[in-house]
N, C-alpha and C positions, 0 to 999 in steps of 0.2 A: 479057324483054329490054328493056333501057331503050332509048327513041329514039336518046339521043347519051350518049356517056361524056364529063362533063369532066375535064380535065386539070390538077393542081394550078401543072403547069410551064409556063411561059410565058416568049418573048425580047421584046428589045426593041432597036430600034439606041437607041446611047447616041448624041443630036445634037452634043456636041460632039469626043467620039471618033472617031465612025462604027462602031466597034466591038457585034458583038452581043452583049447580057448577057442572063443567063440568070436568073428567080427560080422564085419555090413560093408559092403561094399556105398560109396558116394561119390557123386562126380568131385567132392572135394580131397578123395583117395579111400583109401582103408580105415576103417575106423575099430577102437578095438583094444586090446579083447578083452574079455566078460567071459564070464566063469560058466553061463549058460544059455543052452540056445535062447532061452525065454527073455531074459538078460537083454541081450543084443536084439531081441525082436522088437522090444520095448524100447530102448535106446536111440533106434533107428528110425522107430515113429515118433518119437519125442523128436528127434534132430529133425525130422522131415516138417513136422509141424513150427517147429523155432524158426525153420528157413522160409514156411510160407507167413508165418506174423511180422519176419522180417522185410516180407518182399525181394528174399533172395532166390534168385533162381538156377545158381550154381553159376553163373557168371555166361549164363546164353544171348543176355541181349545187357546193352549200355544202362537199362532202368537199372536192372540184377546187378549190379555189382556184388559182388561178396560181402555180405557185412559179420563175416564168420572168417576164423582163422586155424587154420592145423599147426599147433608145433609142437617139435617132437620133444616128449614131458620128461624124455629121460634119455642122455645117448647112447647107454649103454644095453639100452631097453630095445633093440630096433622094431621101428613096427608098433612101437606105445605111441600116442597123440593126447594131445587135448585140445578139448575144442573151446576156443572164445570166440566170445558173439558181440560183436560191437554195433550196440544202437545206434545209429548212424541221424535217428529222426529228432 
């Protein structure tokens, strides 16, 4: 049994909102954020899933290349992403 389990899910108040948002941690960064925890739960199993029909493995070995991209959807936004998925097959 490990010491502590961490948690990929994480909030934050947003400082100019006040509102809480919700992201998921990924070895491809932050991903995010979503208005509820359930949101981001969902979100995070869907990415997890999109990267195993892709055959990506987060960039661990030469098979894995990334066939997924982060860019940031707004720059004013820090911390917003989107994620594109390039069928590579």
């Amino acid at each position: 049994m490990a010491l502590f389990e961490a948690s990929r899910i994480f909030s934050h108040r947003n400082c100019e909102t006040g509102r809480i948002e919700w992201f998921f941690h990924a070895r491809e960064g932050v991903i995010g954020p979503y208005e509820s925890v359930d949101k981001a739960t969902q979100m995070m199993v869907d990415f997890i899933e999109t990267c195993k029909k892709l055959g990506s493995d987060g960039g661990r070995s030469e098979k894995g290349k990334p066939q997924l991209s982060l860019e940031q959807e707004d720059s004013s936004q820090q911390g917003v992403w989107k994620i594109e998925f390039n069928d590579w097959h």
